[in-house]
C-alpha positions as CSV (number, residue, x, y, z in Angstrom):
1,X,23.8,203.7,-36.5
2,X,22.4,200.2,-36.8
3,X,19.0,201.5,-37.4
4,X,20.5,203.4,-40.6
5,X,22.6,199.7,-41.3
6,X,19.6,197.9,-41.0
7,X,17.5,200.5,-43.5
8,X,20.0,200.6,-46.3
9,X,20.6,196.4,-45.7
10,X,16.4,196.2,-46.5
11,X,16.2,198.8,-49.3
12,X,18.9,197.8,-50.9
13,X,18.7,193.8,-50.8
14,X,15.1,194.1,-51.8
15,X,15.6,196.7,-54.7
16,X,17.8,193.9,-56.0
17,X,15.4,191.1,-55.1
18,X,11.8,192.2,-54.6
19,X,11.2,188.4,-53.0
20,X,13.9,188.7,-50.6
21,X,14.0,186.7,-47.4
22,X,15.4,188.6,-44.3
23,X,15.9,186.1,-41.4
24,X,16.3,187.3,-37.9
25,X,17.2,185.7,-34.8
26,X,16.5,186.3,-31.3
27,X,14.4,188.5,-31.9
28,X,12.9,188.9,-28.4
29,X,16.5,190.6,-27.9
30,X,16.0,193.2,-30.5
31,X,15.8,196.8,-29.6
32,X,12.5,198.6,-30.0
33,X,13.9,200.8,-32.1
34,X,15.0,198.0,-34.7
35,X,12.2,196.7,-34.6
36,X,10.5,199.8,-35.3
37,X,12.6,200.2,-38.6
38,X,11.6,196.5,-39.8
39,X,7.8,197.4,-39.1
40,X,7.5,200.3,-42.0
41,X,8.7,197.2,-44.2
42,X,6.4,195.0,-43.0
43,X,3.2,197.8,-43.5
44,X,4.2,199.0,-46.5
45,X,1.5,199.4,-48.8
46,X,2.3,200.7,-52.6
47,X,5.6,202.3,-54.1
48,X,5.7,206.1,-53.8
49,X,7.4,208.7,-55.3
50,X,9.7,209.3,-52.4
51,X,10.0,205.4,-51.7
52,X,9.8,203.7,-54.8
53,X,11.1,200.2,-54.1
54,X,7.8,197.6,-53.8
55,X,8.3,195.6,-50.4
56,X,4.7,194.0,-50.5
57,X,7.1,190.4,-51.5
58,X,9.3,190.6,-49.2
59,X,9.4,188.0,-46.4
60,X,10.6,188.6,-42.5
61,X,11.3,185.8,-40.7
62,X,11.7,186.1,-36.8
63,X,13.0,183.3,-34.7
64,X,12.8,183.7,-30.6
65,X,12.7,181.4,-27.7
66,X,9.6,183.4,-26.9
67,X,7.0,180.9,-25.5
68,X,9.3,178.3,-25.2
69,X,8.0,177.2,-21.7
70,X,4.4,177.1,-22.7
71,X,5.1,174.9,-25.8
72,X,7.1,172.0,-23.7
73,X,3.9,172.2,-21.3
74,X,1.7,171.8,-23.7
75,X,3.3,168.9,-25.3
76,X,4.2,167.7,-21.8
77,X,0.3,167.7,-21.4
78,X,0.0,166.2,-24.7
79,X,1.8,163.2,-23.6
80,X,0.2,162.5,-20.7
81,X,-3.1,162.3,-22.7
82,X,-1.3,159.7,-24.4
83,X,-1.8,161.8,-27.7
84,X,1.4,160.7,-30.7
85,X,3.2,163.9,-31.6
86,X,2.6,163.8,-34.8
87,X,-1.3,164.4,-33.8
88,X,-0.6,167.3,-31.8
89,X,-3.3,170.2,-33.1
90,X,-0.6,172.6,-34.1
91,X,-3.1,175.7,-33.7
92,X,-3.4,175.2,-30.5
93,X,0.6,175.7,-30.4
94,X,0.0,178.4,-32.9
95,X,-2.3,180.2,-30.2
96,X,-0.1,180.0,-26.7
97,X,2.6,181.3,-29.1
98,X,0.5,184.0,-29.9
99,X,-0.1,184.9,-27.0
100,X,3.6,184.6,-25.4
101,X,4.5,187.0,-28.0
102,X,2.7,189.8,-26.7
103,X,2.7,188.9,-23.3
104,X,6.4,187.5,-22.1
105,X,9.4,189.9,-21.5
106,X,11.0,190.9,-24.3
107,X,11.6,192.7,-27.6
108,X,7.9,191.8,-28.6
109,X,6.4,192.8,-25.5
110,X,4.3,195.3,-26.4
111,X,5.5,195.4,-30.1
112,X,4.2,197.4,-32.9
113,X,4.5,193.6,-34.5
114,X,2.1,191.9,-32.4
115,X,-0.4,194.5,-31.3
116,X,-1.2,196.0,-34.6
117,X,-1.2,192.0,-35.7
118,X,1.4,192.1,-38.6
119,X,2.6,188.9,-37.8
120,X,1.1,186.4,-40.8
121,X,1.9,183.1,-39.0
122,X,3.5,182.2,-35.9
123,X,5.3,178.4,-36.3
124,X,6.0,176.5,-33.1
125,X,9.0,174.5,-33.0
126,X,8.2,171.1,-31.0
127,X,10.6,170.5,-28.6
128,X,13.1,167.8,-29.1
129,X,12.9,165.0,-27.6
130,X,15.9,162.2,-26.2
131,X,15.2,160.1,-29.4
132,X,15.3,162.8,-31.6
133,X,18.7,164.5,-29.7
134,X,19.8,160.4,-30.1
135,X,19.6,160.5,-33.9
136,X,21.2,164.3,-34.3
137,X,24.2,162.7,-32.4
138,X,24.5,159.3,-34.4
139,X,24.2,161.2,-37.4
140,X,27.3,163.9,-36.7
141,X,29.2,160.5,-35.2
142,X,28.9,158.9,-37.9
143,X,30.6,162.2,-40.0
144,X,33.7,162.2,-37.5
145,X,34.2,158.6,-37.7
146,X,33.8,158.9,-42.2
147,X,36.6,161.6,-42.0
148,X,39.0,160.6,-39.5
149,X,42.0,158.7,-40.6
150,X,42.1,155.9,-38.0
151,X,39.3,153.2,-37.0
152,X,38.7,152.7,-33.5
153,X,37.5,149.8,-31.3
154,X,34.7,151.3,-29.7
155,X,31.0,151.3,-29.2
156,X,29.2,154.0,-30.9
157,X,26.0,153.5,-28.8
158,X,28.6,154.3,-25.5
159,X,29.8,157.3,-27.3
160,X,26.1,158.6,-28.1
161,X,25.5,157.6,-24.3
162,X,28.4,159.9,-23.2
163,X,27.1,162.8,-25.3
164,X,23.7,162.6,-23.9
165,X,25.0,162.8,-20.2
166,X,26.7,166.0,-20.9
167,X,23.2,167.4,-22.7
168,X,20.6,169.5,-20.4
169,X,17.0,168.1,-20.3
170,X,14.1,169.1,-19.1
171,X,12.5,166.2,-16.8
172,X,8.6,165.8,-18.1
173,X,7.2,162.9,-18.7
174,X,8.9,163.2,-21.7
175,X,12.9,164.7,-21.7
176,X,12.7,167.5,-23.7
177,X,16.4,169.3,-24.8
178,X,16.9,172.8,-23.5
179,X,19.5,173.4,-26.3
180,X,18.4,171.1,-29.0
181,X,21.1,169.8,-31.4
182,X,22.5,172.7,-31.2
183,X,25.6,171.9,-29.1
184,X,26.3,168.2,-30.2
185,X,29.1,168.6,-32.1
186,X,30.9,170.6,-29.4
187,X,29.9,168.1,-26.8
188,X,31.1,164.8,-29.6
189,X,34.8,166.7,-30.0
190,X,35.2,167.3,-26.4
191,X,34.0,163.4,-25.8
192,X,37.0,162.3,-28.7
193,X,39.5,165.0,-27.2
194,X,39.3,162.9,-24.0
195,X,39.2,159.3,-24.8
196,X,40.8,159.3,-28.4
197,X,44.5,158.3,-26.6
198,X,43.0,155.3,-24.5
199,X,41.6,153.9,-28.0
200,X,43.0,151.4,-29.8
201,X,43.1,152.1,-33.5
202,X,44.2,151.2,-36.9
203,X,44.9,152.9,-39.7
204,X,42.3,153.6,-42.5
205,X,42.9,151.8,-45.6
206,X,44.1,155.2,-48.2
207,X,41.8,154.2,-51.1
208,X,39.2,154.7,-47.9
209,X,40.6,158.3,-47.3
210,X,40.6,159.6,-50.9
């Protein structure tokens, strides 16, 4: 059933748009057989008569958590070599996540994907560090505070303090976010939820509102 959804989705999105873009997510929790279903998509090679849409332009992008761990070490190790971020040789990310693909547990274990090397790029995401978690949180703050009717006496640096406490690091020599910024603005609301009635506030100004 979701093998023939996800056939007809492909076909018929791309018949409309030969350049489509088809994003997936987790894919390391993808089914073999769905995967097996993007991979004739992914080889194809010219139109026929019994398939005649052209899929050579269509793009797949898979996200995963695959290699995850070996990323973070290698920027932990990075770091202790005293070498910026921004100088990191990114192939050598490219390459442990390579490798992670076809070797952690998971929907590309052993993958059509990986082992008959389909995959055109593989594009590390850097883990996020407690500065960069810092700004993700000042910057949806400073969206609760634009849109909320009342002004309140309080720090913002103590707020973006109590959001960090409730976020999950990973202890390096550099914290690195399990999650991201992925869970701020759940973490900011239930922050406000708490201490919003012990804060003494005024009311906006309405040419401030509109």
């Amino acid at each position: 059933m979701k093998c023939d959804r996800l056939t007809n989705e492909i076909e018929k999105m791309t018949e409309n748009c030969p350049q489509t873009i088809f994003i997936f997510d987790e894919i390391d929790q993808m089914s073999s057989q769905l995967l097996d279903v993007i991979l004739y998509y992914i080889d194809f090679h010219t139109p026929t008569s019994s398939q005649s849409i052209d899929f050579r332009k269509t793009i797949f992008i898979f996200l995963s958590n695959i290699g995850g761990s070996s990323i973070i070490e290698l920027a932990n190790k990075n770091s202790l070599s005293s070498i910026k971020r921004e100088d990191y040789n990114i192939l050598e990310f490219q390459q442990i996540l390579s490798v992670a693909s076809s070797r952690e547990q998971g929907g590309l274990q052993h993958a059509a994907l990986v082992d008959r090397h389909l995959v055109t790029f593989f594009v590390p995401f850097l883990p996020l560090e407690r500065k960069h978690i810092k700004n993700c949180i000042r910057q949806q703050l400073e969206i609760i505070l634009d849109n909320d009717i009342y002004e309140y006496e309080l720090s913002e640096e103590k707020i973006i303090d109590e959001v960090l406490n409730l976020i999950e690091f990973k202890t390096s020599s550099l914290e690195y976010s399990v999650s991201g910024c992925k869970k701020i603005s759940q973490k900011l609301d239930f922050i406000f939820e708490r201490i919003r009635p012990t804060l003494k506030k005024t009311k906006k100004q309405i040419d401030d509102i509109l």
